[in-house]
Backbone bond lengths (Angstrom), bond angles and torsions (degrees), N, CA, C in turn:
res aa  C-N    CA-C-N  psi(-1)  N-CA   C-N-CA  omega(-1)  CA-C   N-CA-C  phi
1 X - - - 1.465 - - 1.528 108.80 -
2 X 1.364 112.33 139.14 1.454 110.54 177.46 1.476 116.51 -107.29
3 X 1.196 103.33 175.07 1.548 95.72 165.41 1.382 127.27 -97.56
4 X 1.079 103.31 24.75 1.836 108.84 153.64 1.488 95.68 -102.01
5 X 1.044 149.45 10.38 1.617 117.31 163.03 1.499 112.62 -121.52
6 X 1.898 90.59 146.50 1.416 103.43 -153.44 1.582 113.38 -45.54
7 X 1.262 132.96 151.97 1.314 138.21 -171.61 2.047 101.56 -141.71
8 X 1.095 108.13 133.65 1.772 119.55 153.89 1.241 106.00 -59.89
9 X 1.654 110.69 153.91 1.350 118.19 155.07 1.212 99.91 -142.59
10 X 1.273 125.75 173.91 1.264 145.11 179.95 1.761 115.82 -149.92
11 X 1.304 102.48 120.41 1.840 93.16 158.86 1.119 124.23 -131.71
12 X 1.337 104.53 138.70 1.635 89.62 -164.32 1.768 99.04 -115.69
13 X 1.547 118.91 135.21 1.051 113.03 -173.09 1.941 108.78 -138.17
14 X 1.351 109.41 -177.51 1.554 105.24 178.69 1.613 120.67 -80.84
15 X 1.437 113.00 11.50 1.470 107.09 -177.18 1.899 86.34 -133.17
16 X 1.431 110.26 -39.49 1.703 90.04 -162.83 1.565 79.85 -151.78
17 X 1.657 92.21 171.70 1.631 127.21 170.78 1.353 112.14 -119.31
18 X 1.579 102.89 131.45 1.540 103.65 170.83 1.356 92.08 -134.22
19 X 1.550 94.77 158.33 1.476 116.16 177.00 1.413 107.47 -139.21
20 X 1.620 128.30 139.10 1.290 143.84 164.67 1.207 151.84 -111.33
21 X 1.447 141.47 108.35 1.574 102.85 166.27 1.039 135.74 -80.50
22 X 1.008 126.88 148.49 1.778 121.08 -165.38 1.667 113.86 -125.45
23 X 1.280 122.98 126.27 1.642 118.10 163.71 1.256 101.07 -139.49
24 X 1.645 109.95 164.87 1.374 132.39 -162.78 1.266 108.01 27.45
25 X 1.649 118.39 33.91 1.793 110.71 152.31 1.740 90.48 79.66
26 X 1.353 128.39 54.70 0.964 139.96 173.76 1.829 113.88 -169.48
27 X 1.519 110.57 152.49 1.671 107.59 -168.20 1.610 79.49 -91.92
28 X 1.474 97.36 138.52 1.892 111.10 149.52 1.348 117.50 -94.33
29 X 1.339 113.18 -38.16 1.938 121.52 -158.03 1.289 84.80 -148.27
30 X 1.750 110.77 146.17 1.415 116.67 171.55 1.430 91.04 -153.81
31 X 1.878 110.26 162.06 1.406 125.18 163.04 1.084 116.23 -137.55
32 X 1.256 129.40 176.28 1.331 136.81 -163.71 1.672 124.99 -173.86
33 X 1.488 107.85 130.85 1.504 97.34 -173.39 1.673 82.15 -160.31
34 X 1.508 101.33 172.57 1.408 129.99 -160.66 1.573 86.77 -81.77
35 X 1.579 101.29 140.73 1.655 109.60 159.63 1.213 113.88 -76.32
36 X 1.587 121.65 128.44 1.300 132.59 177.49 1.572 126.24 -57.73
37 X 1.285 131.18 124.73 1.423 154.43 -164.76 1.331 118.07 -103.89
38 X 1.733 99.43 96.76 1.282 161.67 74.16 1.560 81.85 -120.13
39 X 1.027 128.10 -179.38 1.636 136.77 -164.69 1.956 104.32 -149.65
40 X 1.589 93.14 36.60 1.736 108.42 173.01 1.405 109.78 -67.85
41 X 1.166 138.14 151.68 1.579 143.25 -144.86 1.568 100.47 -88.72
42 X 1.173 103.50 -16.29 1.489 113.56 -174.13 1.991 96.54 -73.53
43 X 0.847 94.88 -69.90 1.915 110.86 179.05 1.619 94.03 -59.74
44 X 1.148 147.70 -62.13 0.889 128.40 -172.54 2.205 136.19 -69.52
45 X 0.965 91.35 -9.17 1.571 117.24 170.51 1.275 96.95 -101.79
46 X 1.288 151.88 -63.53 1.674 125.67 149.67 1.114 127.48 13.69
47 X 1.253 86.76 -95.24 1.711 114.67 -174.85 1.564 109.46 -54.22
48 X 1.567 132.94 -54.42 0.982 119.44 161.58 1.570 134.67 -60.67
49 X 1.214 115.32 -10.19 1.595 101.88 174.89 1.803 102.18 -110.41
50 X 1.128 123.11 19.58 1.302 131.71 160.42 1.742 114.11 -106.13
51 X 1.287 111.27 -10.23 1.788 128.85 165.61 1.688 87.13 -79.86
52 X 1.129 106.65 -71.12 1.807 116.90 -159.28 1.625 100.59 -55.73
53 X 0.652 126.81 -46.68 1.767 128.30 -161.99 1.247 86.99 -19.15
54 X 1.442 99.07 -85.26 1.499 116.77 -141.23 1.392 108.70 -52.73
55 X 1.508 129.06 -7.20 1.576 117.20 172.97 1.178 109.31 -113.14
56 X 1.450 117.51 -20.43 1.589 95.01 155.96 1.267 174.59 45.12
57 X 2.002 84.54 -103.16 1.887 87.74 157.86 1.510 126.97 -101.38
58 X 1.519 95.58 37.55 1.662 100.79 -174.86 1.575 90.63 -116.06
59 X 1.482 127.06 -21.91 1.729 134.95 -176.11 1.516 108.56 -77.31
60 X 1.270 109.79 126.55 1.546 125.93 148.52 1.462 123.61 -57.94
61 X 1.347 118.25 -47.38 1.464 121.72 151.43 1.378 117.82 -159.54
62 X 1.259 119.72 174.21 1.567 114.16 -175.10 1.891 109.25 -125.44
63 X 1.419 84.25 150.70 1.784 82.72 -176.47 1.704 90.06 -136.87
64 X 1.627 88.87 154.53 1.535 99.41 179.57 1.656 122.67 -133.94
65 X 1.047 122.31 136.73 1.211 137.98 157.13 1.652 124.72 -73.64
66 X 1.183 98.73 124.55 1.333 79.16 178.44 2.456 98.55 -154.42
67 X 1.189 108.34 164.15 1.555 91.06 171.52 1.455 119.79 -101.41
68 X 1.436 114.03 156.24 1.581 134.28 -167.70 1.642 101.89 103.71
69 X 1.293 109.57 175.07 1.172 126.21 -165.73 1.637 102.77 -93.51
70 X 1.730 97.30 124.36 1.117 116.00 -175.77 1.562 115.75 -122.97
71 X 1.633 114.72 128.12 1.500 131.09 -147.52 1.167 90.57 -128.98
72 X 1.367 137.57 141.56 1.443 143.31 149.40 1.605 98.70 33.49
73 X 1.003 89.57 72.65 1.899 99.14 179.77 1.438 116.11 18.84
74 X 1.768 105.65 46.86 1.349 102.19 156.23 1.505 116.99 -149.86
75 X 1.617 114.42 124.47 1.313 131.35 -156.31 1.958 103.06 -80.51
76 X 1.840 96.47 132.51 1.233 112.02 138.71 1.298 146.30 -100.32
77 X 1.172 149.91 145.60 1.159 116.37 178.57 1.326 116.13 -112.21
78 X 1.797 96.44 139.29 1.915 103.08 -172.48 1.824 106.38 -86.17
79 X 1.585 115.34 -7.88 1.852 100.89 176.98 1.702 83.49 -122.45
80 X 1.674 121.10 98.06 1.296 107.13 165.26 1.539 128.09 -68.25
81 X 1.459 106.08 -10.22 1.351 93.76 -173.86 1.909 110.74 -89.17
82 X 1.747 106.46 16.74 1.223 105.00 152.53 1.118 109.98 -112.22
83 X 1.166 131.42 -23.21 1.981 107.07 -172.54 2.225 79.64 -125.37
84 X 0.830 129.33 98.62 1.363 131.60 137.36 1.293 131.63 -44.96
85 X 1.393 92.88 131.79 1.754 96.67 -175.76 1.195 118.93 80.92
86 X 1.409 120.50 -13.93 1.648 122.71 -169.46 1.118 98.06 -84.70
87 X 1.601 120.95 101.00 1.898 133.95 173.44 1.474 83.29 -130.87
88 X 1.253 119.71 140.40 1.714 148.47 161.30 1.716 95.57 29.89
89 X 1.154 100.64 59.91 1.609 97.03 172.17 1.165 120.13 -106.21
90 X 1.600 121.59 109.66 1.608 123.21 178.65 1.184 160.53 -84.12
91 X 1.678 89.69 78.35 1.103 130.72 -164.47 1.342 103.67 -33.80
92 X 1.213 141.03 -70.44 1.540 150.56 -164.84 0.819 104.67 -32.11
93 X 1.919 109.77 -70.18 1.597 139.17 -163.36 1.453 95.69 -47.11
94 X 1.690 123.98 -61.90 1.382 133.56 -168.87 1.796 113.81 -43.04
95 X 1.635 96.47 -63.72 1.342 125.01 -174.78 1.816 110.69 -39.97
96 X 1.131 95.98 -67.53 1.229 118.60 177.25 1.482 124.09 -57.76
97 X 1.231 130.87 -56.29 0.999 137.20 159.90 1.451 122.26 -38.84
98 X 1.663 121.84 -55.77 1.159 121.68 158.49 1.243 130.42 -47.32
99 X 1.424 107.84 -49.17 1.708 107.97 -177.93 1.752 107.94 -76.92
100 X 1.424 115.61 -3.83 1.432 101.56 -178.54 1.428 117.81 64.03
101 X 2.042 99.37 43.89 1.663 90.01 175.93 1.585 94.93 -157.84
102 X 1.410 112.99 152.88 1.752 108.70 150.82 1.237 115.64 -14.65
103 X 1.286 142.05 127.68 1.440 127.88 169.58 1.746 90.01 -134.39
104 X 1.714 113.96 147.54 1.565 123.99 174.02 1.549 91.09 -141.41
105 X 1.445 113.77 121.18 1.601 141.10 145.74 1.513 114.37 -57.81
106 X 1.537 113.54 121.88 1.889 110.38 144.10 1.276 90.65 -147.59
107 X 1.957 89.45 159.65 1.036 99.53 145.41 1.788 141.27 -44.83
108 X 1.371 98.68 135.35 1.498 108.39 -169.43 2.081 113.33 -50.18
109 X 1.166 107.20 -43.06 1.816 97.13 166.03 1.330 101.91 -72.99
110 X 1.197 145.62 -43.35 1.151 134.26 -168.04 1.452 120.39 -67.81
111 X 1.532 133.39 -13.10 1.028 151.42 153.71 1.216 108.34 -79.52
112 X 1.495 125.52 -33.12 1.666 107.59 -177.33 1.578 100.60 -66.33
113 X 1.703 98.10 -41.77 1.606 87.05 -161.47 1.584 117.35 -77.98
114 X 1.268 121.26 10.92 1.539 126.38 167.38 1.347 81.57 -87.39
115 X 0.998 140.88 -99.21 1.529 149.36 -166.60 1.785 98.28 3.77
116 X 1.368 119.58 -70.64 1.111 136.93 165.59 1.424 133.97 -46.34
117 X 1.338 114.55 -24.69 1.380 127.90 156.15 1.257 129.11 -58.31
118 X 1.493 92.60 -61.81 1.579 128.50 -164.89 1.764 101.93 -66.09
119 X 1.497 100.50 -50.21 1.755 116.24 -160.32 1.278 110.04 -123.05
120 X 1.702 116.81 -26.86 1.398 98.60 175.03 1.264 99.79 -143.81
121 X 1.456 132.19 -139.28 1.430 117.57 -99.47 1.652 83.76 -89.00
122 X 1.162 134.39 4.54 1.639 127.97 178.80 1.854 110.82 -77.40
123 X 1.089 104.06 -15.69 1.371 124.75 160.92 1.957 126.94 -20.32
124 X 1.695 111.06 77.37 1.435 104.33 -160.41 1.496 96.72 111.88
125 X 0.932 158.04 -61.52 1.250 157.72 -162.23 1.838 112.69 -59.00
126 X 1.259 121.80 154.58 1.275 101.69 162.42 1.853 103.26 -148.41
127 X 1.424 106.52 22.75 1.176 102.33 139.59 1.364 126.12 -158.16
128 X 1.659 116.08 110.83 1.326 119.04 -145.90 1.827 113.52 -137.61
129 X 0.683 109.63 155.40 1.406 125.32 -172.89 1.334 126.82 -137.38
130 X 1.651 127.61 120.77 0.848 140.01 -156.79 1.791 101.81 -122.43
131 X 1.634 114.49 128.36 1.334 105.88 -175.52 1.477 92.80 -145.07
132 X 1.739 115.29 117.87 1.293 116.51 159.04 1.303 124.52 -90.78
133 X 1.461 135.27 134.92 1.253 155.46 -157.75 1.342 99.98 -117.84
134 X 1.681 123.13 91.24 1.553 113.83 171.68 1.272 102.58 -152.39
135 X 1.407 135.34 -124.85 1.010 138.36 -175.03 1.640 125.58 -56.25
136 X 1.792 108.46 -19.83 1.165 142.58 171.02 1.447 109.13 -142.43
137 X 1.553 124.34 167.15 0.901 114.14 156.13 2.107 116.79 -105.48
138 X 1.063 99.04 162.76 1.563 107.38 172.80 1.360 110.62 -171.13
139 X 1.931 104.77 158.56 1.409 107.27 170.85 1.462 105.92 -136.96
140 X 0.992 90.38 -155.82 1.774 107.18 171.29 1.823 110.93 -172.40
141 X 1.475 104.76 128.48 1.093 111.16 171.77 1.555 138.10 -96.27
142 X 1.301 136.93 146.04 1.681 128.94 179.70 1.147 97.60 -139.98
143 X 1.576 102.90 118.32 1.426 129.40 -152.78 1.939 87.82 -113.55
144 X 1.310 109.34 134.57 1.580 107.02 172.28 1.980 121.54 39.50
145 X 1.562 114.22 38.45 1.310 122.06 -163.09 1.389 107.86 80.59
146 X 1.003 152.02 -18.54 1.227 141.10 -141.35 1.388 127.22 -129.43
147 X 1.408 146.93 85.72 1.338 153.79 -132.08 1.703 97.36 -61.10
148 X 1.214 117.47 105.08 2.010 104.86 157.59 1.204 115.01 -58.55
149 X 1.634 95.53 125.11 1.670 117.83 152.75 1.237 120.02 -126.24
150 X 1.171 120.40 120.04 1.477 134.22 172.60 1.480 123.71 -71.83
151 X 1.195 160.24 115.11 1.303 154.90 -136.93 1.391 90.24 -95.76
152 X 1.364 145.16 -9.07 1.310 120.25 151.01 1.721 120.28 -102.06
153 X 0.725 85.95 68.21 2.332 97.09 -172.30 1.262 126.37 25.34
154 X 1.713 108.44 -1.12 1.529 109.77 154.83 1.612 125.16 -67.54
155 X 0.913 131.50 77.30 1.890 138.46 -155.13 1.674 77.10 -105.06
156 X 0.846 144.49 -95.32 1.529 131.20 -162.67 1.656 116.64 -152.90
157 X 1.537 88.66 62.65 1.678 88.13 176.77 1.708 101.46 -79.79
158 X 1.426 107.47 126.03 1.302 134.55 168.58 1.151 121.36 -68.53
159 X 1.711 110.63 -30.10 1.150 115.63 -146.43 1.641 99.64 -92.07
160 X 1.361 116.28 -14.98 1.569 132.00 -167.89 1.414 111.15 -80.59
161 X 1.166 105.94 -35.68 1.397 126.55 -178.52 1.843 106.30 -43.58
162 X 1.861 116.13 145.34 1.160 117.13 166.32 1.476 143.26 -51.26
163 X 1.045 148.13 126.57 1.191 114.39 152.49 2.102 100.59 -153.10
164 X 1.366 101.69 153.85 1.674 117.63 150.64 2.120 96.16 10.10
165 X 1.257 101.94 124.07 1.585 94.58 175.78 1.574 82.87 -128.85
166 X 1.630 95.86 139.17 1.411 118.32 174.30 1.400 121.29 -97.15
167 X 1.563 104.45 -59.18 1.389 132.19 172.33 0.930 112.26 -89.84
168 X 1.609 138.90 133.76 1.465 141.82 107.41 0.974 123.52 -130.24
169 X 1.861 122.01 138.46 0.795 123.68 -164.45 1.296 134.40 49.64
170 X 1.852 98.42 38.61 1.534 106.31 161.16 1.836 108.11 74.36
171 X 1.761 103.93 -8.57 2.006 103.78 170.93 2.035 94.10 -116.78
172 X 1.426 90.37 135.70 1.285 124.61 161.98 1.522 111.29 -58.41
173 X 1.036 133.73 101.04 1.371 130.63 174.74 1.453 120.32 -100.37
174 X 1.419 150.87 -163.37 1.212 130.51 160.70 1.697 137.36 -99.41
175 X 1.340 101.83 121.28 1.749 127.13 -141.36 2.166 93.57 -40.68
176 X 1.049 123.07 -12.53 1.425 116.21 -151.26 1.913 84.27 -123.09
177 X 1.471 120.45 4.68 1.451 117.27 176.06 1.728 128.59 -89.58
178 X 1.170 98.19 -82.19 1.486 105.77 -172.64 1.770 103.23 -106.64
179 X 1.555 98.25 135.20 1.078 106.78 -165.29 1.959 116.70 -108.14
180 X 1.429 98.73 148.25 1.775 93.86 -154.09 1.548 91.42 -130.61
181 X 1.404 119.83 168.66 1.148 132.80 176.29 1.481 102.59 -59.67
182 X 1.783 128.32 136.14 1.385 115.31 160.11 1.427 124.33 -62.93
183 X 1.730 131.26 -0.83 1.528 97.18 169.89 1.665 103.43 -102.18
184 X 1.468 123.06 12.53 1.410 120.21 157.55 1.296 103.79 -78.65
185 X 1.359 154.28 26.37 1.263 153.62 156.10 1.348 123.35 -131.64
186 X 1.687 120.30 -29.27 1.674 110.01 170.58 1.401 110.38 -123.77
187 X 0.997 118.19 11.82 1.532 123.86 176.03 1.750 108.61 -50.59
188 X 1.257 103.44 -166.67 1.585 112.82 -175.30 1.627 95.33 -89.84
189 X 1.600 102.14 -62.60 1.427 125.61 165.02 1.680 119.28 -8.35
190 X 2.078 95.85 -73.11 1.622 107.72 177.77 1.283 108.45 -64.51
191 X 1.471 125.02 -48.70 1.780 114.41 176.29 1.613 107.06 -65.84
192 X 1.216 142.97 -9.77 1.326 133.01 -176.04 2.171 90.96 -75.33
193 X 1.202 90.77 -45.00 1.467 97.22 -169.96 1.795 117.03 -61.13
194 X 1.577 102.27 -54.25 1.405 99.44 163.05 1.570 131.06 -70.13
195 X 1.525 95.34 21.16 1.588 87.77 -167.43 1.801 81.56 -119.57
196 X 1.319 120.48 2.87 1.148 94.83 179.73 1.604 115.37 -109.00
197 X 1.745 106.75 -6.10 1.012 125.94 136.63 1.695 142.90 -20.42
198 X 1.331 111.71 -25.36 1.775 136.54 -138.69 1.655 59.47 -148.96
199 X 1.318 158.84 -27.78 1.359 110.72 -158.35 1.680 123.90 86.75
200 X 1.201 110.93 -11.80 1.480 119.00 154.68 1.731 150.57 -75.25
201 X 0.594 151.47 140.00 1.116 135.14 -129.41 1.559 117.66 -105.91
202 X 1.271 118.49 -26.93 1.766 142.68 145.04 1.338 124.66 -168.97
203 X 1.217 112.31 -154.71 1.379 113.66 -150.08 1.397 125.57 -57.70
204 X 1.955 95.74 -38.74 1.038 143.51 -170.39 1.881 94.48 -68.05
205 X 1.000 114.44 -68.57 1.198 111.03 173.46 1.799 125.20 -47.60
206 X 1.083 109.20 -45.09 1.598 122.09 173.02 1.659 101.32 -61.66
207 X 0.796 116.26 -35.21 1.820 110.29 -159.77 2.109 86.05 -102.52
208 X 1.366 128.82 1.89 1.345 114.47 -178.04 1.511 76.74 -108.73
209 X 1.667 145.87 -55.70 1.446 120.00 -176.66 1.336 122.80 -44.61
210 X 1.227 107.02 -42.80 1.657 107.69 -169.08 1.408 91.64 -69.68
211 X 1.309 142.18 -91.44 1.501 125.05 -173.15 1.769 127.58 -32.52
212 X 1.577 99.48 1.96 1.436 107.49 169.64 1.320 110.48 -96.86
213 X 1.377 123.57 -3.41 1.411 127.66 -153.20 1.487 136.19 95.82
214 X 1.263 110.91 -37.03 1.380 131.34 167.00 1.824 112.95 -17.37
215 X 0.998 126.92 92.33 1.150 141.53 -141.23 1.871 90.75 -86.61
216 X 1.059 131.28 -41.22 1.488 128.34 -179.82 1.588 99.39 -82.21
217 X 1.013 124.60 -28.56 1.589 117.18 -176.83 1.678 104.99 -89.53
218 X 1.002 96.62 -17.10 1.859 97.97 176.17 1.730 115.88 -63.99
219 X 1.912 88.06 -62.25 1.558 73.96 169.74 1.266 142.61 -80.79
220 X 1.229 114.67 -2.32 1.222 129.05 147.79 1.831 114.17 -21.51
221 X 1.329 94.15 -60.57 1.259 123.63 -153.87 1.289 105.39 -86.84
222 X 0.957 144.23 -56.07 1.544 149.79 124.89 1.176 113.18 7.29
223 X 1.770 101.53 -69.13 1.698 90.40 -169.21 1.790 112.77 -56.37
224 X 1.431 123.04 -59.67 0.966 114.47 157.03 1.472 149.14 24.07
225 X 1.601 89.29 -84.64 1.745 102.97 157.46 1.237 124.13 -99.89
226 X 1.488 114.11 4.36 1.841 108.40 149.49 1.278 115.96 -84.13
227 X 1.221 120.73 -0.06 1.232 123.24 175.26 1.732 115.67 -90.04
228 X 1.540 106.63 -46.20 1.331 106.68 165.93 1.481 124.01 -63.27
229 X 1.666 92.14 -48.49 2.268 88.57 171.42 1.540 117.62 -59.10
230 X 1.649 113.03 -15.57 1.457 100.59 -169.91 1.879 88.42 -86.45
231 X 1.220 135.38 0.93 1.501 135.06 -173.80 1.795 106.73 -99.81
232 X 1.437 94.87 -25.98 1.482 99.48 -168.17 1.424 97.87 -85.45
233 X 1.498 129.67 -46.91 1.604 125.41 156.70 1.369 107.02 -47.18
234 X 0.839 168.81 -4.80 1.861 166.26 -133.63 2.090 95.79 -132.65
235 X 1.728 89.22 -32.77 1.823 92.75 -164.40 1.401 100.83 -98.44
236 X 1.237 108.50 -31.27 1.620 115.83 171.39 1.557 105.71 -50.29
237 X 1.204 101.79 -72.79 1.705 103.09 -178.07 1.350 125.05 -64.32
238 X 1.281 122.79 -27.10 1.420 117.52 142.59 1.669 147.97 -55.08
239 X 1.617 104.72 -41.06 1.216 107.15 166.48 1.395 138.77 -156.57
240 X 1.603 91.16 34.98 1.625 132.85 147.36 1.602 95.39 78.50
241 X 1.467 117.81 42.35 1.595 122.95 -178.52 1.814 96.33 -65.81
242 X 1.377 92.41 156.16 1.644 94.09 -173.75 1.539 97.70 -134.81
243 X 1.116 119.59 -25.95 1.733 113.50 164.11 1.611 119.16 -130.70
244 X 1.105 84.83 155.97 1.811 84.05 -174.12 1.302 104.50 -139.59
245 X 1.457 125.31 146.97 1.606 124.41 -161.47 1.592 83.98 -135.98
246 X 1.861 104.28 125.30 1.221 96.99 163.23 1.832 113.95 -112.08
247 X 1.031 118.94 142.51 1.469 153.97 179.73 1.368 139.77 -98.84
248 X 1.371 122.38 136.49 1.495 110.87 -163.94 1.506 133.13 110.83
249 X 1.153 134.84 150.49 1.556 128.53 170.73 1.057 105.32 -49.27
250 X 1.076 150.15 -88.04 1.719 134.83 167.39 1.206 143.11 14.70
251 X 2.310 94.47 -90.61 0.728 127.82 -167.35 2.242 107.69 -80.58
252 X 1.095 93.84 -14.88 1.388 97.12 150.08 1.551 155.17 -50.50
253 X 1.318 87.58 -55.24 1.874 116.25 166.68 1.659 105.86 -45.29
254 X 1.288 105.38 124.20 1.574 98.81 156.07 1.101 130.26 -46.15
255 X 1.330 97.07 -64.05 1.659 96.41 -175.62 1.396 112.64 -43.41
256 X 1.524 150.06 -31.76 0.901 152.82 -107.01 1.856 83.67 -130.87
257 X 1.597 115.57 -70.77 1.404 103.52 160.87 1.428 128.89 -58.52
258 X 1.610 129.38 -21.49 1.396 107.99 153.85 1.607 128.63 -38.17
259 X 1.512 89.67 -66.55 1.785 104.76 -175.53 1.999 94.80 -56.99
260 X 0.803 119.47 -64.05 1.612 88.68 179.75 1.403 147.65 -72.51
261 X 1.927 92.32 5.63 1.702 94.39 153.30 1.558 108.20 -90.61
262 X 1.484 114.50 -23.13 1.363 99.97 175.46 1.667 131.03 -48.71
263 X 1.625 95.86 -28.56 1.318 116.05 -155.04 1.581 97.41 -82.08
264 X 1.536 102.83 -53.37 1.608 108.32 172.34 1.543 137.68 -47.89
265 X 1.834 89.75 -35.15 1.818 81.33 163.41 1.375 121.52 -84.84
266 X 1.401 137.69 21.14 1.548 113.89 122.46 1.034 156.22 -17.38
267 X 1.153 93.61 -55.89 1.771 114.12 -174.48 1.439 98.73 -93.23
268 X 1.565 88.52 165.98 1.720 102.17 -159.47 1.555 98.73 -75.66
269 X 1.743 105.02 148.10 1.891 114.48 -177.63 1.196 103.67 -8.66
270 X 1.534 98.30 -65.69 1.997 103.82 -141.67 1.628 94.47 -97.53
271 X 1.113 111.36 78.73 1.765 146.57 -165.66 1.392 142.00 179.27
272 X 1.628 84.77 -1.29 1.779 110.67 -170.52 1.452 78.86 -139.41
273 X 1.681 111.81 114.59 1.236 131.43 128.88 1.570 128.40 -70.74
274 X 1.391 135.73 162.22 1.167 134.48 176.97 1.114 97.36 -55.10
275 X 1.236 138.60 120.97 1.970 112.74 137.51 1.335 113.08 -97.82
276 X 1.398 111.06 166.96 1.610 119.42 -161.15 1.405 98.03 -142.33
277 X 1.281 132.64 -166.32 1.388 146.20 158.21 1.796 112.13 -107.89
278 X 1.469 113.34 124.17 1.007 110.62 -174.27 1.606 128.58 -44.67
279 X 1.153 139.22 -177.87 1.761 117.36 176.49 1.018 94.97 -125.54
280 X 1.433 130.73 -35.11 1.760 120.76 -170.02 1.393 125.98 -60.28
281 X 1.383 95.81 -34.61 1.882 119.42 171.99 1.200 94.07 75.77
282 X 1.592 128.93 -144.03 1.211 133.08 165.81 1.729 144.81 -23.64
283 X 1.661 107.62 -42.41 1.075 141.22 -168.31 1.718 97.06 -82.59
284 X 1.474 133.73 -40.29 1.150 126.92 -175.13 1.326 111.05 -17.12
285 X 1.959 120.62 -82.07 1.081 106.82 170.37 1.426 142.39 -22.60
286 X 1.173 123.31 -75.63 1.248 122.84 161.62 1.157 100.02 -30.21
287 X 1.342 116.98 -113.69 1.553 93.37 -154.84 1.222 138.21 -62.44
288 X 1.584 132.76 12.09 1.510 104.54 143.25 1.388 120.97 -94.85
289 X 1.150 129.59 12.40 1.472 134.10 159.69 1.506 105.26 -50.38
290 X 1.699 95.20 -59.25 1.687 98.64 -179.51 1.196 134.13 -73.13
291 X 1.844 110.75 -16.44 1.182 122.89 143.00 1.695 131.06 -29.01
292 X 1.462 92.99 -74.70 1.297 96.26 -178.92 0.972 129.88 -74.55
293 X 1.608 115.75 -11.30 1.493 105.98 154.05 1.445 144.00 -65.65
294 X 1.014 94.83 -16.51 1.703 124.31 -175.52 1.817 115.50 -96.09
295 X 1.492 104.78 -6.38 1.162 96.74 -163.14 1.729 129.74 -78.34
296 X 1.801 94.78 -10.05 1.442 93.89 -178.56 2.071 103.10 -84.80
């Protein structure tokens, strides 16, 4: 199968579902509807193969995105108090079977960042890394062409990883003490929180003072993406990534990739990969979901 022929996608996420067809690595037709509330696997495989029907019989096969850690096309979920109940559920097997097609599961960064390989800005690279910065953080890595998957659905959550904890629970503790997951500290989420701290109203607001100048909302903002460039040097020297695409409400903002190339040229050359701004924007998923379904 190539990637000129039409392919499904699916993403399944905690606010909505989209579904696509996709050829030559581009959307033709798309749909969209609200994820169903409680978001139990039962209601949520519903709702998506009643989105999917209707494109269907125009797909060669369908691939899906979806969030939590996904193993041999079968989903856990890492935030239960958005998808409940979702322990080793097989999704693929389900998906597929119904629609009467090939069906391939990933995790939702891990599909953006094929998406991004394949079609955007990972394009030429062959060892690259894709990290969205939004409501959570996540990435996905492609090590020598080739997307990592780990047979237990940890493939490259970023977001799990250590670092310096500032915040919890709304008290300042000391920055060099107790140590917290990095997307409890640079997420959209953690700056929504320290920004309401300052009296601001979210994230969005914190990351528009600091590009105003706002000298307490800056470093805020700063730390953030010194926190991610000091992670993105950590992957460099581990497994010699040479571009990195950042992604997301966040990780979008200029300002936001300035301050983390600022942060990156610290560290020594061969520790600073390119980073760029992702190109797919939103759509990544989708289409490398449908990518990778299509790819053999």
């Amino acid at each position: 199968m190539s990637i000129s022929a039409s392919l499904l996608a699916l993403d399944i996420g905690g606010t909505s579902m989209r579904a696509a067809l996709i050829a030559g690595g581009q959307i033709t037709r798309r749909a969209e509807v609200r994820t169903p509330k409680p978001s139990t696997p039962g209601a949520v495989i519903e709702a998506a193969l009643t989105l999917a029907a209707p494109l269907a019989p125009d797909a060669a096969a369908v691939g899906v995105a979806c969030a939590g850690a996904v193993a041999a096309g079968r989903v856990t979920a890492t935030a239960v108090h958005t998808f409940p109940g979702w322990t080793d559920v097989p999704l693929e097997q389900q998906l597929g079977a119904a629609l009467g097609l090939p069906c391939a599961a990933l995790n939702d960064a891990r599909a953006a960042a094929w998406g991004e390989f394949v079609a955007g800005a990972g394009r030429g690279t062959g060892e690259f890394m894709f990290i969205t910065v939004s409501t959570g953080v996540g990435a996905g890595l492609v090590l020598g062409g080739r997307l990592h998957l780990a047979g237990n659905g940890l493939d490259a959550e970023l977001g799990f990883v250590s670092v310096p904890a500032v915040w919890k629970q709304g008290t300042q503790v000391s920055p060099l003490g107790e140590l917290g997951p990095l997307e409890f500290e640079t997420s959209g989420t953690a700056l929504g929180a320290q920004a309401r701290g300052l009296g601001l109203a979210d994230a969005r607001a914190l990351a528009d003072a600091a590009e105003a100048g706002v000298a307490r909302a800056d470093m805020l903002y700063r730390r953030s993406a010194t926190l991610i460039a000091w992670k993105v040097a950590d992957i460099a020297a581990l497994l010699g990534v040479t571009r990195v695409a950042l992604g997301g409400s966040v990780g979008l903002r200029a300002g936001y990739l300035a301050r983390v190339r600022r942060s990156l040229g610290l560290f020594p050359p061969r520790y600073q990969p390119q980073v760029v701004h992702a190109e797919l924007g939103a759509d990544a998923g989708l289409i490398g979901a449908g990518l990778w379904a299509g790819r053999g």
